[in-house]
Backbone bond lengths (Angstrom), bond angles and torsions (degrees), N, CA, C in turn:
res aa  C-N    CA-C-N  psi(-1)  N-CA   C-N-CA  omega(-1)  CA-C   N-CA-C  phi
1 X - - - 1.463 - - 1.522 109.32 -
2 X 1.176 121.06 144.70 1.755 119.32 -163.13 1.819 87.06 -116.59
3 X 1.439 88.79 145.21 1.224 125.50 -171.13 1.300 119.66 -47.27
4 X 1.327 129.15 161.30 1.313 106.38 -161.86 1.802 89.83 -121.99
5 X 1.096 133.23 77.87 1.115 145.13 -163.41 1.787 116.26 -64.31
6 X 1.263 119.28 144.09 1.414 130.22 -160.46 1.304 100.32 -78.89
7 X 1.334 144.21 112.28 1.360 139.57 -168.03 1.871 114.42 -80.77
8 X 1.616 98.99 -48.05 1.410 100.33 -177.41 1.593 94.46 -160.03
9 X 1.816 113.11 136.97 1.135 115.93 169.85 1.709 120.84 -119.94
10 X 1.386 99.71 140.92 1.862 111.75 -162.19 1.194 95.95 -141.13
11 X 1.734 114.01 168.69 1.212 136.95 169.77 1.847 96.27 66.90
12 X 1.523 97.97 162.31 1.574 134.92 167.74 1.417 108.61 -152.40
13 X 1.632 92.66 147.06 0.856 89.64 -170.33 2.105 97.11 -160.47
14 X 1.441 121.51 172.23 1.166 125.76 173.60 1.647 95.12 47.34
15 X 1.017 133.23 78.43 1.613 119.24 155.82 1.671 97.31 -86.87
16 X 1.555 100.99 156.80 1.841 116.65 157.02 1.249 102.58 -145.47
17 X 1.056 124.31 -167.98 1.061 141.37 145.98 2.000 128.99 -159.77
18 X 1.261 104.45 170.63 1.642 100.24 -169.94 1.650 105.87 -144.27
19 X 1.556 111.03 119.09 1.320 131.72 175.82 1.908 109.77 -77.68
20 X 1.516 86.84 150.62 1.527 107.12 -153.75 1.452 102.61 -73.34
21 X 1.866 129.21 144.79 1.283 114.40 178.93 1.276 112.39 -144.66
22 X 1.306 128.70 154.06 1.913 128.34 -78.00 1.713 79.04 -104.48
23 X 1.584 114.83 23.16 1.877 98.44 -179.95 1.743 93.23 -132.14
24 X 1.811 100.77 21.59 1.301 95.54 168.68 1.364 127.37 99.52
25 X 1.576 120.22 -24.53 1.229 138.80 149.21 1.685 139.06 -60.98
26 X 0.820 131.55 -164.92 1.414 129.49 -163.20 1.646 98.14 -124.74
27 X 1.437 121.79 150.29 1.422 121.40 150.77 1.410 116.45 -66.77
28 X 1.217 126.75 -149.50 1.277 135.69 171.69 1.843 92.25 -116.83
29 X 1.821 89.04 131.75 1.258 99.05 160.64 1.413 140.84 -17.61
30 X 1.440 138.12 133.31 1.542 115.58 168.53 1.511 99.53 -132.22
31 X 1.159 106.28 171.36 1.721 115.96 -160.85 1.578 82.98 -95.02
32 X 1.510 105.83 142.94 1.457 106.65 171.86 1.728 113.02 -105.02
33 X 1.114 114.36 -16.14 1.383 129.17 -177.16 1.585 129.03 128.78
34 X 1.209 135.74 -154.55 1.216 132.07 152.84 1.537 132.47 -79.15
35 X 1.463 96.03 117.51 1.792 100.82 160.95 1.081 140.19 -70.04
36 X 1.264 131.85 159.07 1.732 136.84 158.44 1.594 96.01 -119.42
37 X 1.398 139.62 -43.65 1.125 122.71 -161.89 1.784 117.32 -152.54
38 X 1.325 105.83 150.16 2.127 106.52 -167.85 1.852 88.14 -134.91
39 X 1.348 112.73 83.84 1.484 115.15 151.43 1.170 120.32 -70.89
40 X 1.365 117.59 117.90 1.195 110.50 176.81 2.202 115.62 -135.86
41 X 0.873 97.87 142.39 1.680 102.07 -153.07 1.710 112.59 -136.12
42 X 1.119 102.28 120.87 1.709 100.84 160.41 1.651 151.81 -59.20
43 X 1.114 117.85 97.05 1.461 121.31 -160.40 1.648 98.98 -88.52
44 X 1.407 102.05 77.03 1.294 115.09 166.42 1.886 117.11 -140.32
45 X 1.469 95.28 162.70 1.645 91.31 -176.25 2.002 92.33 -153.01
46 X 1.108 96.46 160.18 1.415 109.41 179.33 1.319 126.75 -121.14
47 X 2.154 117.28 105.98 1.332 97.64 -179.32 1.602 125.86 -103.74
48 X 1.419 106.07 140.00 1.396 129.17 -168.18 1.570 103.80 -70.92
49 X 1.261 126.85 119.11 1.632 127.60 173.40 1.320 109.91 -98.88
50 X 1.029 136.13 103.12 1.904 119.67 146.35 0.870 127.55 -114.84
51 X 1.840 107.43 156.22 1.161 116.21 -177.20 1.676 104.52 -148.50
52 X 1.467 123.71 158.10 1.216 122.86 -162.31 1.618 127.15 63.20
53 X 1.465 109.07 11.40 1.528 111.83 168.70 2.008 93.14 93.17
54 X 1.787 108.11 28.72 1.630 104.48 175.32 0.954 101.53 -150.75
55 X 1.296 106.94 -162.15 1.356 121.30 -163.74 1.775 83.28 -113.38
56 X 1.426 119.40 139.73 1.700 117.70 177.42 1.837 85.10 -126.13
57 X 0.835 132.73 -84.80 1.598 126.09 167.89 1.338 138.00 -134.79
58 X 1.541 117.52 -173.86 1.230 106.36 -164.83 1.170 96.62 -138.45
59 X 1.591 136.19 149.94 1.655 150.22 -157.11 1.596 100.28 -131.71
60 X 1.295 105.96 124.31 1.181 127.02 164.69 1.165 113.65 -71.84
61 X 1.557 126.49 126.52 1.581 113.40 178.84 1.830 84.09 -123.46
62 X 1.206 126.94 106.04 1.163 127.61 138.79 1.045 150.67 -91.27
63 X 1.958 127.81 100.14 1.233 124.58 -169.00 1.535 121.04 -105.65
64 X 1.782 121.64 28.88 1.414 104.36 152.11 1.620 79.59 142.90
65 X 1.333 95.91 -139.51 1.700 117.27 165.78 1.481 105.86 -166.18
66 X 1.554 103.61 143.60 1.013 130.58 174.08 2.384 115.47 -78.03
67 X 0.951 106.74 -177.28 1.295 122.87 152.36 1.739 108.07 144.46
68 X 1.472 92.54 -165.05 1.982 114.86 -153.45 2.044 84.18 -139.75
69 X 1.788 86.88 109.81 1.326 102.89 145.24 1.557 137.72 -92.20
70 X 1.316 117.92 117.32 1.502 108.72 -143.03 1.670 92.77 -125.82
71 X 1.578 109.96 105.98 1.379 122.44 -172.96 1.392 109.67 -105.48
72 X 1.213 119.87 168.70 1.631 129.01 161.52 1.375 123.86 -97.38
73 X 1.286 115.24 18.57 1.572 146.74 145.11 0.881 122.24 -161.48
74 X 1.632 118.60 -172.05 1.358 129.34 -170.90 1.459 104.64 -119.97
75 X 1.244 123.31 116.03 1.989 127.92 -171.98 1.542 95.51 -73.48
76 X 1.456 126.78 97.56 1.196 114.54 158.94 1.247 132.14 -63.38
77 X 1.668 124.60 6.76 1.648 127.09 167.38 1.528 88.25 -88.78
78 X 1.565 136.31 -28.50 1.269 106.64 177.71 1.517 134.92 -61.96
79 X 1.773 84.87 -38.99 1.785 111.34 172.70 1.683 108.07 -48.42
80 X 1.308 110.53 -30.86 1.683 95.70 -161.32 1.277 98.76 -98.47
81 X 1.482 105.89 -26.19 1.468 96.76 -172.90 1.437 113.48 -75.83
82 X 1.563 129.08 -6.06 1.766 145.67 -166.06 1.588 89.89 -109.24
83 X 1.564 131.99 7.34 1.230 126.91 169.97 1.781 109.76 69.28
84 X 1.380 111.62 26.71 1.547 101.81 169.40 1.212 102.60 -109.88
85 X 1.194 145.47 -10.37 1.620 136.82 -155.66 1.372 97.95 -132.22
86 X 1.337 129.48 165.91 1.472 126.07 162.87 1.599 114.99 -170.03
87 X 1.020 123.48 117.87 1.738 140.04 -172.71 1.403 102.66 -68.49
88 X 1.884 88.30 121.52 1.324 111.17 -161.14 1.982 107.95 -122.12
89 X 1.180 89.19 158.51 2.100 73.31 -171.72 1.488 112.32 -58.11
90 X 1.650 111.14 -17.31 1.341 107.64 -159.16 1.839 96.10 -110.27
91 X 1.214 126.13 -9.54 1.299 142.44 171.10 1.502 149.86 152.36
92 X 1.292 145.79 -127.89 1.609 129.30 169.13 1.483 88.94 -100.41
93 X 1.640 128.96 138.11 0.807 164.21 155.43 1.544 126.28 -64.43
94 X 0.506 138.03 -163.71 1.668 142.82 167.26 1.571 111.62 179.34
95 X 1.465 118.92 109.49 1.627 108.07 -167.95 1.921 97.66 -144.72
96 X 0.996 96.74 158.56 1.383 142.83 -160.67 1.556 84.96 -48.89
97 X 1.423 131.15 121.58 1.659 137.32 -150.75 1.461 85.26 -105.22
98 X 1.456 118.70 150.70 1.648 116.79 -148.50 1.382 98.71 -156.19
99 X 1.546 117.68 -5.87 1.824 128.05 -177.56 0.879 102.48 -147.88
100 X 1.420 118.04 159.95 1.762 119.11 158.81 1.442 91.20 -125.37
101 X 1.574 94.87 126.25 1.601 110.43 162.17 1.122 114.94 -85.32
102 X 1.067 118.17 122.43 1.739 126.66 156.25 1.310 118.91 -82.00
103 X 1.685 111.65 111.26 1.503 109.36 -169.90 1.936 95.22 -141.79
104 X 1.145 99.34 -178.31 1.607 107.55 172.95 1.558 105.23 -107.62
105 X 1.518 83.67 156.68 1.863 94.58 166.38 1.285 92.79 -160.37
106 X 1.804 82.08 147.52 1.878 101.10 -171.96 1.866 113.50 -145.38
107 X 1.247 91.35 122.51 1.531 105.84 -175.51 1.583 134.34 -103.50
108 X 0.357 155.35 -179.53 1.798 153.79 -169.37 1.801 115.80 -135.39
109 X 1.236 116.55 135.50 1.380 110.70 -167.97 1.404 99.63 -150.06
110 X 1.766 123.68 143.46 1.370 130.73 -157.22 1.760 100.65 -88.92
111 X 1.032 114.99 162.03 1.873 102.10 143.15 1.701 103.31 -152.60
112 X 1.140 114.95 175.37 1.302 133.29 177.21 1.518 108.88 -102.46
113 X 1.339 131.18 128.52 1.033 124.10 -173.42 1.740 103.65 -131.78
114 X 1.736 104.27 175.01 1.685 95.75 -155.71 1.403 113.25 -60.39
115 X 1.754 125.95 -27.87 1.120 115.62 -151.45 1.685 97.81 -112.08
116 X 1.712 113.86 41.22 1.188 110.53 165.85 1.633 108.12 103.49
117 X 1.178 122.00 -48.05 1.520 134.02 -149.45 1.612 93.62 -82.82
118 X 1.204 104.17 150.08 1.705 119.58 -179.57 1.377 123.33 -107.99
119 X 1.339 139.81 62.81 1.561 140.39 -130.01 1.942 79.49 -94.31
120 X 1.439 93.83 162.35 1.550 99.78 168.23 1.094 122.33 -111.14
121 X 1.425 137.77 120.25 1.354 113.80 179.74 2.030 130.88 -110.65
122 X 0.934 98.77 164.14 1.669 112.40 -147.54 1.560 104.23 -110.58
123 X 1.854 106.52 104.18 1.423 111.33 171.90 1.240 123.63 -113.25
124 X 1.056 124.63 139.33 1.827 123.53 161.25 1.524 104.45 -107.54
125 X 1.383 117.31 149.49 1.298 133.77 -165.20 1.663 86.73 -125.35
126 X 1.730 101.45 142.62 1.584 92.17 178.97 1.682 89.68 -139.18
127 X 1.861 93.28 161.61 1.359 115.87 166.15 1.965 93.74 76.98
128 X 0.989 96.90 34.01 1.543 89.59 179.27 1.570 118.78 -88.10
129 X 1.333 117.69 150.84 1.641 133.73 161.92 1.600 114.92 -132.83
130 X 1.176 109.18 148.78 1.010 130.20 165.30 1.916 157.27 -106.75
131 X 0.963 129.22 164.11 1.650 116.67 -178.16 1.711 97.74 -112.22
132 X 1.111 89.85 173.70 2.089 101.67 175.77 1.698 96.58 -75.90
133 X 1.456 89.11 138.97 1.505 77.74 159.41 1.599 161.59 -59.07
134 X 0.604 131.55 175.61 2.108 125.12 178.94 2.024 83.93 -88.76
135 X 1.534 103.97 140.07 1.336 96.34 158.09 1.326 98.06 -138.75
136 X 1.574 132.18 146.79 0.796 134.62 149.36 1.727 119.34 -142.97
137 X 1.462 119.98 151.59 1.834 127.81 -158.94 1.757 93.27 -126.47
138 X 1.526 110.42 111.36 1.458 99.39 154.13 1.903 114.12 -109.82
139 X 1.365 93.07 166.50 1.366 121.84 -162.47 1.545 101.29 -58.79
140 X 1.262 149.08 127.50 1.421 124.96 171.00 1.502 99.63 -73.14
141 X 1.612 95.37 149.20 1.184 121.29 162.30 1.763 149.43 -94.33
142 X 1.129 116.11 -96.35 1.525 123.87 126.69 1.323 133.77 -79.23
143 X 1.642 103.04 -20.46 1.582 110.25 178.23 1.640 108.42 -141.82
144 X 1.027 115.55 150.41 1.197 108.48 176.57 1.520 108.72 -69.19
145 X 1.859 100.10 136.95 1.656 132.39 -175.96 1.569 97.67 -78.60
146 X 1.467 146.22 77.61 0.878 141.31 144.64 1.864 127.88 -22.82
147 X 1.277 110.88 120.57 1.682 90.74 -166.37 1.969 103.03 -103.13
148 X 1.035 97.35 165.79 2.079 86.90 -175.33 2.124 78.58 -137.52
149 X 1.592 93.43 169.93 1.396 107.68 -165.32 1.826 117.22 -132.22
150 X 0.730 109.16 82.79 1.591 112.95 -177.91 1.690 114.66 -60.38
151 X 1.533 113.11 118.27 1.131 127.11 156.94 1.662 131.81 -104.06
152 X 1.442 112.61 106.93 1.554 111.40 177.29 1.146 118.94 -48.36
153 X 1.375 137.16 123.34 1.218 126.29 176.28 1.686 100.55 -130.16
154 X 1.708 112.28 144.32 1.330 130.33 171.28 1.713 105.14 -117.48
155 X 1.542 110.18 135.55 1.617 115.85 168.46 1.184 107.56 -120.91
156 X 1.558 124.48 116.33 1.424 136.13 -171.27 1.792 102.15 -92.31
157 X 1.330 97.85 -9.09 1.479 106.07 -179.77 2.017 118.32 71.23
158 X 1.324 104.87 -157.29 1.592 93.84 -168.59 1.691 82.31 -162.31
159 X 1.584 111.02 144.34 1.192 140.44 170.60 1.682 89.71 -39.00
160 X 1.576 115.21 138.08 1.782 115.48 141.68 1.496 125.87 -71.04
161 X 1.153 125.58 120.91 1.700 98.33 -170.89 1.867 89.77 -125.25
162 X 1.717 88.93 168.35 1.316 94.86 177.05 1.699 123.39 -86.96
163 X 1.263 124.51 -159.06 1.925 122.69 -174.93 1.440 93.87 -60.14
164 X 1.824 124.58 -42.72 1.384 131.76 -142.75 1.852 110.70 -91.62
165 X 1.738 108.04 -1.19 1.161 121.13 -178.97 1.646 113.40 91.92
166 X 1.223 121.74 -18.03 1.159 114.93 177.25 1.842 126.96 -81.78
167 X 0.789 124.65 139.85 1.276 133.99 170.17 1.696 126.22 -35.29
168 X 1.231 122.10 134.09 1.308 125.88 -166.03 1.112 108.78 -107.86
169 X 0.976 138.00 137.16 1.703 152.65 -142.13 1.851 118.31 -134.83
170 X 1.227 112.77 92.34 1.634 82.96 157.74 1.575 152.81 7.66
171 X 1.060 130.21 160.40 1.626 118.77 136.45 0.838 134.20 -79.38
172 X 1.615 124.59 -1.85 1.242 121.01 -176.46 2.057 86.92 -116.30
173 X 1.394 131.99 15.25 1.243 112.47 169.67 1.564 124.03 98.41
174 X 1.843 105.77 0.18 1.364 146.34 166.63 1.311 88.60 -39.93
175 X 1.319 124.98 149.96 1.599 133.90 120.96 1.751 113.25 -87.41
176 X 1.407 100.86 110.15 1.535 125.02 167.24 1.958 104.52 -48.88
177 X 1.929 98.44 106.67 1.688 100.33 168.34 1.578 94.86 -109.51
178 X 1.796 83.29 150.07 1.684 94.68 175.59 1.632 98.20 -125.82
179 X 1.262 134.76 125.17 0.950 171.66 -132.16 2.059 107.37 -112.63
180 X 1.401 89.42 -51.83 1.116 102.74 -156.77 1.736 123.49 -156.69
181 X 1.334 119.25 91.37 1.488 96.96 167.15 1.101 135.38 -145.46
182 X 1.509 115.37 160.86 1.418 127.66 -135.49 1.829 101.50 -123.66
183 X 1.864 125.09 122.67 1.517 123.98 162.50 1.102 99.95 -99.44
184 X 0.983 116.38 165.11 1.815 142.84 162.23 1.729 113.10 -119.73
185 X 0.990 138.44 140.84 1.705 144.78 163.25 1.626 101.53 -13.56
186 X 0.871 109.94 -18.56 1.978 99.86 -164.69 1.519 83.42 -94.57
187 X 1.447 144.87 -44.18 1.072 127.67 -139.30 1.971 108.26 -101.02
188 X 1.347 114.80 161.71 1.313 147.17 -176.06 1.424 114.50 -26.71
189 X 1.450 155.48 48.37 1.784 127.74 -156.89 1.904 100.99 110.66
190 X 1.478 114.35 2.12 1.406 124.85 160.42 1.429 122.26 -26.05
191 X 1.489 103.29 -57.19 1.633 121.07 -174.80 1.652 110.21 -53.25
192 X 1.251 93.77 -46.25 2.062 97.26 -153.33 1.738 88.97 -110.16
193 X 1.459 129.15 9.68 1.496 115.97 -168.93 1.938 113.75 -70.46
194 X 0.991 133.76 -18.37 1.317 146.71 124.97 1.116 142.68 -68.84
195 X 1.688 120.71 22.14 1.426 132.03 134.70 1.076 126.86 -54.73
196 X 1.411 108.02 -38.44 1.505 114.56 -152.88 1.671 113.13 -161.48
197 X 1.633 122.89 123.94 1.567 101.15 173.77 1.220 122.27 -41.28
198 X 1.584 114.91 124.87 1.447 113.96 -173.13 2.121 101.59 -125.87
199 X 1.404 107.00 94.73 0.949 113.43 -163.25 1.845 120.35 -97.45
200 X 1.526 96.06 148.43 1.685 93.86 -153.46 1.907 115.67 -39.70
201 X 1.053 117.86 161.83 1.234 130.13 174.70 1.529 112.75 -161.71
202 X 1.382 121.20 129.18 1.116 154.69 173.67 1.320 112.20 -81.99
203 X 1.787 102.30 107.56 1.304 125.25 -167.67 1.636 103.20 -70.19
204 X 1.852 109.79 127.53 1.639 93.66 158.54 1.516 124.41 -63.42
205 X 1.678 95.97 140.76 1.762 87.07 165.36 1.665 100.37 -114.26
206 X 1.042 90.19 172.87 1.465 141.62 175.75 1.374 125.63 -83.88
207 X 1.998 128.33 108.82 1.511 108.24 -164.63 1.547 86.10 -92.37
């Protein structure tokens, strides 16, 4: 039977995310609010070597991925908890950012698939940091100026490791980064994969 292939994917939706705790684990997820938009982009470049009047090779420099979380507010439990904001007797604050937390965030995204059906699919982004947001307020006019909120986001990613905790390696002696990953309804731990950071692991095989 041939596959029932994802035709086109749209919308975001449900982002959270969960900051790191101090034995190395994750909190429990928190809802960050409503989205409009999940840019997400490759922070890579490629260098070209020649020699003898050619091209002899070319070096992958890969440093992660970039993107722009683009909300219809700004979660001030995210702000305080990313060390820019801080609750004050007289109100929310905004102060001079002094750490970078490295935490995850994980979002949900629709697609259309061939035989009609709309499955959702389920990402966590790892090793992430962030910038303050973009804010900007316009004046209403004839209609109300709806405002949206841009957050910089960087993913330095996280080691692949195997069942036994150790790290997974290349053939050439690489440590394997995962950046990013994504279930769909067909796959293993679907149900609860946004309960909780659920971070890659490398299935044993079997000769």
């Amino acid at each position: 039977m041939p596959d029932n292939k994802t035709l086109v994917r749209f919308n975001v939706q449900n982002i959270k995310y969960a900051t790191p705790t101090s034995d190395g684990n994750f909190n429990t997820p928190v809802e960050y609010g409503t989205a409009i938009k999940m840019a997400l982009q490759s922070d890579s470049s490629v260098k070209k070597i020649f020699g003898d009047g050619r091209r002899i090779c070319a070096i992958v420099n890969e440093k992660g991925k970039t993107g722009t979380m683009t909300t219809n507010n700004v979660s001030d439990d995210y702000e305080i908890a990313m060390g820019r904001k801080l609750k004050t007797k007289n109100g929310l604050a905004e102060v001079k950012q002094t750490k970078c937390i490295v935490h995850a965030i994980y979002f949900e995204t629709c697609g259309l698939e061939e035989d009609g059906s709309m499955p959702i699919a389920k990402t966590w982004l790892y090793g992430v940091t962030s910038s303050r947001p973009s804010e900007s307020f316009d004046q209403t006019t004839d209609d109300i100026n709806e405002s949206s909120f841009d957050t910089a986001l960087e993913m330095a990613g996280v080691p692949l490791k195997k069942e036994d905790g150790t790290v997974c390696k290349d053939e050439k002696g690489n440590d394997i980064i995962v950046w990013q990953m994504t279930v769909t309804p067909d796959d293993e731990g679907y149900e609860t994969f946004g309960d909780s950071v659920v971070l890659p692991i490398l299935p044993e095989t079997t000769a």
